[in-house]
LOLUMSE-19760 format. One record per residue (C-alpha): z, y, x; residue in one letter; residue number from 1. Coordinates in Angstrom, 3 decimals. Layout:
z Z; y Y; x X; resn A; resi NUM
...
END
This chain:
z 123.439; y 125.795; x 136.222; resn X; resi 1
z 125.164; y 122.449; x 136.357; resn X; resi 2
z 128.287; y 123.613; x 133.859; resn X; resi 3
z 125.480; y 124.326; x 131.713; resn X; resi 4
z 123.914; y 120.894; x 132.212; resn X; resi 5
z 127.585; y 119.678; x 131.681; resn X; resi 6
z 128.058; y 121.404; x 128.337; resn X; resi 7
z 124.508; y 120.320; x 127.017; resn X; resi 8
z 125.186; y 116.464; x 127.695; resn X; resi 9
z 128.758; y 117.050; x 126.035; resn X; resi 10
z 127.378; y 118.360; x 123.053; resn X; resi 11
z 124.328; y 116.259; x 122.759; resn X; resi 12
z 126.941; y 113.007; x 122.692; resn X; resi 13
z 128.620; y 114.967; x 120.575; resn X; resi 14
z 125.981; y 115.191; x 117.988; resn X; resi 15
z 124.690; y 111.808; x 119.010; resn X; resi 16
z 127.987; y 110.685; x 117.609; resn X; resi 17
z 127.756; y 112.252; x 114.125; resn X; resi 18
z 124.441; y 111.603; x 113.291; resn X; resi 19
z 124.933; y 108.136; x 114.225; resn X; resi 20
z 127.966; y 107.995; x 112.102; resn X; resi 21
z 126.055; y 109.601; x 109.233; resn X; resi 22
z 123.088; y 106.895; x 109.309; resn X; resi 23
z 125.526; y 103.614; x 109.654; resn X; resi 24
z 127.918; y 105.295; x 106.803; resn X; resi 25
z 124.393; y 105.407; x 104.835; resn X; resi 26
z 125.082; y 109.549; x 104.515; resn X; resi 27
z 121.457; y 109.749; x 106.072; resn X; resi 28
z 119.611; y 107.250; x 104.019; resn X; resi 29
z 116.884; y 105.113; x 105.060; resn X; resi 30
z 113.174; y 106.632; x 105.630; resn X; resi 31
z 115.522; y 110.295; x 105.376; resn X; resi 32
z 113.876; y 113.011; x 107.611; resn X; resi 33
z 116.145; y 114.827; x 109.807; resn X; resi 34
z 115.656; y 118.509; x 110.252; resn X; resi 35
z 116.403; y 119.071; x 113.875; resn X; resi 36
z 116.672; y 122.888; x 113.110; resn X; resi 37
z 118.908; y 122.441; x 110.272; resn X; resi 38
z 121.157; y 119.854; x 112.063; resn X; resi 39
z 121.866; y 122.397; x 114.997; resn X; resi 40
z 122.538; y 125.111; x 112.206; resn X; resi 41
z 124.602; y 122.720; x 110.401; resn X; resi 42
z 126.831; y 121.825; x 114.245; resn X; resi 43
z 126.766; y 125.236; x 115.498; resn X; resi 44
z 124.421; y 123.557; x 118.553; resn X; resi 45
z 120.983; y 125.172; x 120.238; resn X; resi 46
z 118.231; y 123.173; x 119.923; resn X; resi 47
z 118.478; y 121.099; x 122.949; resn X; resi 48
z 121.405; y 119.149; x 122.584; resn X; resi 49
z 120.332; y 118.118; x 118.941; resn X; resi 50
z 117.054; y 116.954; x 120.385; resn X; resi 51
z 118.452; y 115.084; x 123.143; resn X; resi 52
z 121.042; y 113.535; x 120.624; resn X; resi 53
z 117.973; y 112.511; x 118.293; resn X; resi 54
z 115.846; y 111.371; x 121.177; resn X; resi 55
z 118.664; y 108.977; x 122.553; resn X; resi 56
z 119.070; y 107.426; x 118.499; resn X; resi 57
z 115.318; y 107.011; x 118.773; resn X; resi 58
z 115.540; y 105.209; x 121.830; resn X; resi 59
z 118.230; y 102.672; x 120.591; resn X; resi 60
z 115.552; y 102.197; x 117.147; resn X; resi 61
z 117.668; y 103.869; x 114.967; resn X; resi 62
z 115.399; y 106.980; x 114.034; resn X; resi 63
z 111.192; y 107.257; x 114.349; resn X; resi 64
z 109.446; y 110.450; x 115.041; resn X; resi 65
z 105.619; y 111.578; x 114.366; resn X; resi 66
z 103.702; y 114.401; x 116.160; resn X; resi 67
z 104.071; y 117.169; x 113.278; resn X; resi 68
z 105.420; y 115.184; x 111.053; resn X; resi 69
z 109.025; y 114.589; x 111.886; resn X; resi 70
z 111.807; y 112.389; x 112.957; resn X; resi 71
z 113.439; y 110.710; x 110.336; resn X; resi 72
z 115.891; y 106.917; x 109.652; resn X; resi 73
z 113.500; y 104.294; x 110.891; resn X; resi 74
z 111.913; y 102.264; x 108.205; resn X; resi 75
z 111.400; y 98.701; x 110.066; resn X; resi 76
z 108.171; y 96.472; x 109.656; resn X; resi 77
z 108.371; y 93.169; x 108.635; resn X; resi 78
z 107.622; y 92.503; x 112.485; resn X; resi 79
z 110.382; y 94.676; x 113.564; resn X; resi 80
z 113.344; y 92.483; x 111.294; resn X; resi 81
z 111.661; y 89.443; x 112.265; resn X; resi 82
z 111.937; y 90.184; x 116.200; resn X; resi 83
z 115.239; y 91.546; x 115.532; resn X; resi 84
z 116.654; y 88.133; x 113.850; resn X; resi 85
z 115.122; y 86.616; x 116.746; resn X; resi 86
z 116.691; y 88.550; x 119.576; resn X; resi 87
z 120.100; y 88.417; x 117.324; resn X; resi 88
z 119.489; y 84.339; x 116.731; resn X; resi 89
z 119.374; y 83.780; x 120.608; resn X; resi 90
z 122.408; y 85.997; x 121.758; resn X; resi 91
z 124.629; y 85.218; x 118.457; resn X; resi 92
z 124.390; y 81.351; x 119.070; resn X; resi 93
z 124.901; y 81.504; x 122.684; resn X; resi 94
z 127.995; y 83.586; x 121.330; resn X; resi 95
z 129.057; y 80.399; x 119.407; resn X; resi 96
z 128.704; y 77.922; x 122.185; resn X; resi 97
z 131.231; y 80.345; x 123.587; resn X; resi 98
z 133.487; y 80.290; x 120.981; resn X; resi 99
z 133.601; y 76.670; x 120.957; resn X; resi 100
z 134.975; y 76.303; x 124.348; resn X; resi 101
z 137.083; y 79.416; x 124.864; resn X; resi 102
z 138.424; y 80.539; x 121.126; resn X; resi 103
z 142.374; y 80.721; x 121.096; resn X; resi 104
z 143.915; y 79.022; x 118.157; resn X; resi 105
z 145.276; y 82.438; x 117.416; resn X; resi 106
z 141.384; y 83.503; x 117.501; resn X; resi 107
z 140.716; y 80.741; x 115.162; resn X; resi 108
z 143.645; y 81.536; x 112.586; resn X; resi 109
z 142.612; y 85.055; x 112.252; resn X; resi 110
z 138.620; y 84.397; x 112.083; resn X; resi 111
z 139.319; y 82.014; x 109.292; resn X; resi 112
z 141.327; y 84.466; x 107.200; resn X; resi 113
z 138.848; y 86.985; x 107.873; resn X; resi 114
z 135.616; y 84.813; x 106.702; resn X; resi 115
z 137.671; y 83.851; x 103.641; resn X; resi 116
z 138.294; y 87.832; x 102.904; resn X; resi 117
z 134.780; y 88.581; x 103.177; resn X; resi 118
z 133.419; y 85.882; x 100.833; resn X; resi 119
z 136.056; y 87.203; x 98.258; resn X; resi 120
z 134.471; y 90.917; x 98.640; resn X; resi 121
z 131.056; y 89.493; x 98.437; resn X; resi 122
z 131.042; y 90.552; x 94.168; resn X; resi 123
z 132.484; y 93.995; x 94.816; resn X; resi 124
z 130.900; y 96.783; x 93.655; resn X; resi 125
z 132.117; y 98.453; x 96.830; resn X; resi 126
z 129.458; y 97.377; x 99.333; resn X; resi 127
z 130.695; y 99.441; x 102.321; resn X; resi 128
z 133.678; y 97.602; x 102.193; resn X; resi 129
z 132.140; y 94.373; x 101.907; resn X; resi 130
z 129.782; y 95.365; x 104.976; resn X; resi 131
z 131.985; y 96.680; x 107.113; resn X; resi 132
z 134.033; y 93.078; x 106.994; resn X; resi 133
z 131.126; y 91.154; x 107.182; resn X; resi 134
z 130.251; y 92.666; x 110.809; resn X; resi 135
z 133.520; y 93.111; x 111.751; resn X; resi 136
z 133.431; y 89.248; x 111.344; resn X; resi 137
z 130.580; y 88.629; x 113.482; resn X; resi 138
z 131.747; y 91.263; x 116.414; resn X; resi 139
z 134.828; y 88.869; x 116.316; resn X; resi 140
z 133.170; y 86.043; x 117.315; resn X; resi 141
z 131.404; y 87.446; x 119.878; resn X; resi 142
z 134.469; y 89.279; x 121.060; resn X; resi 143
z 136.598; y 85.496; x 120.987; resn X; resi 144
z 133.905; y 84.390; x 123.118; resn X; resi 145
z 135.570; y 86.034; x 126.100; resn X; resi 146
z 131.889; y 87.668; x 127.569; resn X; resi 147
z 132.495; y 91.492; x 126.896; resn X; resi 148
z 128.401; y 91.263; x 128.624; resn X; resi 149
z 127.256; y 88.986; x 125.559; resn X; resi 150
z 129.485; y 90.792; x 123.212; resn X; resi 151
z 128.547; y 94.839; x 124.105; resn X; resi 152
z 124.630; y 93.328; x 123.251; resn X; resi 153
z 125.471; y 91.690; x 120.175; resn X; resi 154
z 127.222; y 95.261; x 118.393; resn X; resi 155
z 123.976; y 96.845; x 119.322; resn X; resi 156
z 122.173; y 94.551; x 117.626; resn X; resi 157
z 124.430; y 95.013; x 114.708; resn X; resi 158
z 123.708; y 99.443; x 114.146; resn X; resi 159
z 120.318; y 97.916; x 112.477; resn X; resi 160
z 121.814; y 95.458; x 110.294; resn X; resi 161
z 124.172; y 98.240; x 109.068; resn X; resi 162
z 121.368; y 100.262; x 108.238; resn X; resi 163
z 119.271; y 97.165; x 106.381; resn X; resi 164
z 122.490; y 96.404; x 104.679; resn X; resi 165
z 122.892; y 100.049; x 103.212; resn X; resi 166
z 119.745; y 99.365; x 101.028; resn X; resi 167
z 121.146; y 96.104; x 99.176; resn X; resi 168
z 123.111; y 97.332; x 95.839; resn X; resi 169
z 124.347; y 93.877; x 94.591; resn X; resi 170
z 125.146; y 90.171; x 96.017; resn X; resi 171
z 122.150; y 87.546; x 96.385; resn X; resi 172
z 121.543; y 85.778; x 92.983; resn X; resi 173
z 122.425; y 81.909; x 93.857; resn X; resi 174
z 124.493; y 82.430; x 96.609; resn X; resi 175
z 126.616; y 80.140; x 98.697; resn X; resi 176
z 129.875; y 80.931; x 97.427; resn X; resi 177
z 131.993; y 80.348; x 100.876; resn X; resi 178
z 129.135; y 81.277; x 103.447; resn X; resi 179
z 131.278; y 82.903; x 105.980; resn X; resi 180
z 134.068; y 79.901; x 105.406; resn X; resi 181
z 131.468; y 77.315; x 106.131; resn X; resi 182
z 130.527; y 78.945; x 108.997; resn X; resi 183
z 133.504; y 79.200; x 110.703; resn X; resi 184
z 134.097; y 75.834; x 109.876; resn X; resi 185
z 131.558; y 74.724; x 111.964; resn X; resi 186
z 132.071; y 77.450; x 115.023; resn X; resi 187
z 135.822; y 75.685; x 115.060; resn X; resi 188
z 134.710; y 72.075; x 115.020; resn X; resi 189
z 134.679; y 72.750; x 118.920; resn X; resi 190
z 131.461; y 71.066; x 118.127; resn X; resi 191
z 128.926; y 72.968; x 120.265; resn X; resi 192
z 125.875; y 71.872; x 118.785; resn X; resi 193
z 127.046; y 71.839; x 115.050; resn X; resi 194
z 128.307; y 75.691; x 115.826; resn X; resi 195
z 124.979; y 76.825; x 117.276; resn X; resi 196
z 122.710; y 75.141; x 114.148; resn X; resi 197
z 125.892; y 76.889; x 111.742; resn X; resi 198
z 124.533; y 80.032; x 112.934; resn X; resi 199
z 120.680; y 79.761; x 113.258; resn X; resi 200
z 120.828; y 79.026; x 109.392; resn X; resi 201
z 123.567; y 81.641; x 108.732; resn X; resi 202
z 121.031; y 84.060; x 110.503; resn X; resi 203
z 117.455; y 82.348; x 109.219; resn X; resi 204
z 118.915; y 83.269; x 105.631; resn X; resi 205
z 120.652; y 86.718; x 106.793; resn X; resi 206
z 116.781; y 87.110; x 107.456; resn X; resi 207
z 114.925; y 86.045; x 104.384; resn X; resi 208
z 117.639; y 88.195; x 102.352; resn X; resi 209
z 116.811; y 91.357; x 104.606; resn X; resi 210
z 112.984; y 90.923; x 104.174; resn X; resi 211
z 113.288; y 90.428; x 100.577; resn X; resi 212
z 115.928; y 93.968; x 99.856; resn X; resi 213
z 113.521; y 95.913; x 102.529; resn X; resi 214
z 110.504; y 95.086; x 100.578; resn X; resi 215
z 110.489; y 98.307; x 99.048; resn X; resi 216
z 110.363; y 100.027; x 101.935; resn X; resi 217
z 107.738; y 98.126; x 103.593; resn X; resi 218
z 105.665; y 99.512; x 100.916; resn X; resi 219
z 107.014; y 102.865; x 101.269; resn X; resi 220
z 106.001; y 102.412; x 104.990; resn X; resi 221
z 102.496; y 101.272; x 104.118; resn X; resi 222
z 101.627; y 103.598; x 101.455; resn X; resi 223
z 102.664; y 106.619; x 103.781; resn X; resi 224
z 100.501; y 105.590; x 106.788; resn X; resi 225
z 101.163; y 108.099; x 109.487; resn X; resi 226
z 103.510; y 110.988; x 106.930; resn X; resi 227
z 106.819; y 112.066; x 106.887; resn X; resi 228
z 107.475; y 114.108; x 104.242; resn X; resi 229
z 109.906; y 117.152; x 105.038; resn X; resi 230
z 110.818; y 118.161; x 101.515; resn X; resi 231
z 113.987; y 116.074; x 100.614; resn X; resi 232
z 112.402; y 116.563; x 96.802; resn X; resi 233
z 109.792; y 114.604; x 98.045; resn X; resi 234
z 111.505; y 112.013; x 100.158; resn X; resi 235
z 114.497; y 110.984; x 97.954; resn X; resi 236
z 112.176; y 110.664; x 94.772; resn X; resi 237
z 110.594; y 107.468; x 96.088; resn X; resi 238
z 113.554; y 105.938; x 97.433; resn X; resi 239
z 115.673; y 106.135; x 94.687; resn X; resi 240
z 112.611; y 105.104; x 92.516; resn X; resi 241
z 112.900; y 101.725; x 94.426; resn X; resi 242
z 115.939; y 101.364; x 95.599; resn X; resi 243
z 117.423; y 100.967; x 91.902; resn X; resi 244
z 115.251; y 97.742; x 91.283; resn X; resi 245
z 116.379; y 96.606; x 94.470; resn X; resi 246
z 119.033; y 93.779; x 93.558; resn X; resi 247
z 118.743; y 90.993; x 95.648; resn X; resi 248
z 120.668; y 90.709; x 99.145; resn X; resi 249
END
């Protein structure tokens, strides 16, 4: 009995780590359904371990199931990125205050190259690229703020983003050509205070720009009430049908 308990929580993390993978690569698009059935098929896995996999991505927000409907990529409310800039907003500046006191030089040098390298990729028509940079940046600061606590909270924050992030296909119209240099500018003032208002507006316009690409999908959300559609016919018609107007990060 307990080997078998053993070998169902190996392969449930084992799963857990695929589909996870899948979702932040953007393999398993936004508002997808997942086919528990198919996905243990698909890993050579019973049932169980799928499920537990699926429940534990539910937990962390990630997925959304229905009663006989389905489990499929969360699609977030308006509410939902609003709380979530909030919660990010109070750990991400105390992150900064951080910085400010405790960054190496060394930590410094290398943030500074980094910001500069992601406002360079900001055009590219390769937005995984660009996206992975841009949160690598932001784990770095948390990371040079020498509180692995503060830090482990603030990359959990950062699965969502990922996800939000997948659903913008080009660069905000208008935008601040050296955002990420001006805000480490300001997180190595050692100015405390000028670090911490640095990154409530980096974040308050991280927000708006989220808001505006998922506005799509709020609709999607609204119009569908209570229904996940299993068909993938059905499901990827819609999306793509909005997604392509979406322009604006």
């Amino acid at each position: 009995m307990m080997k078998e308990l053993v070998e169902t929580s190996s392969l449930a993390a084992e799963a857990y780590a695929i589909v996870r993978q899948r979702i932040l690569s953007g393999e398993i698009a936004l508002g997808q359904v997942i086919s528990r059935r198919k996905l243990a098929a698909e890993l050579g896995m019973s049932f169980l371990p799928v499920s537990e996999a699926l429940l534990r991505l539910e937990f962390e927000g990630l997925l959304e199931s229905r009663p006989r409907a389905g489990t499929r990529v969360r699609i977030p409310s308006p509410e939902d990125v609003k709380g979530h800039f909030v919660v990010r907003e109070a750990l991400e500046v105390q992150a900064a205050v951080l910085f400010t006191r405790v960054a190496t030089a060394a930590d410094r040098t290398e943030l500074r190259k980094m910001a500069q390298r992601v406002d360079m990729l900001r055009t590219q028509p390769d937005r995984l690229l660009y996206i992975g940079l841009h949160m690598k940046l932001h784990r770095r600061v948390s990371e040079c703020a020498r509180c692995p606590a503060l830090s482990e909270a603030i990359d959990k924050t950062h699965a969502l983003n990922i996800i939000w992030f997948g659903a913008i296909r080009q660069p905000a119209l208008g935008d601040v050509p050296h955002r990420h240099e001006d805000l480490l500018d300001a997180l190595t003032s050692g100015d405390a205070v000028k670090a911490a208002d640095a990154v409530r507006e980096h974040l308050a316009v991280g927000m708006q720009r989220t808001l505006d690409v998922l506005e799509p999908y709020f609709r999607l959300r609204k119009a569908n009430g209570r229904t996940f559609y299993r068909s993938d016919r059905k499901v990827r018609r819609p999306m793509l049908d909005l997604t392509t107007s979406t322009t604006i990060n």
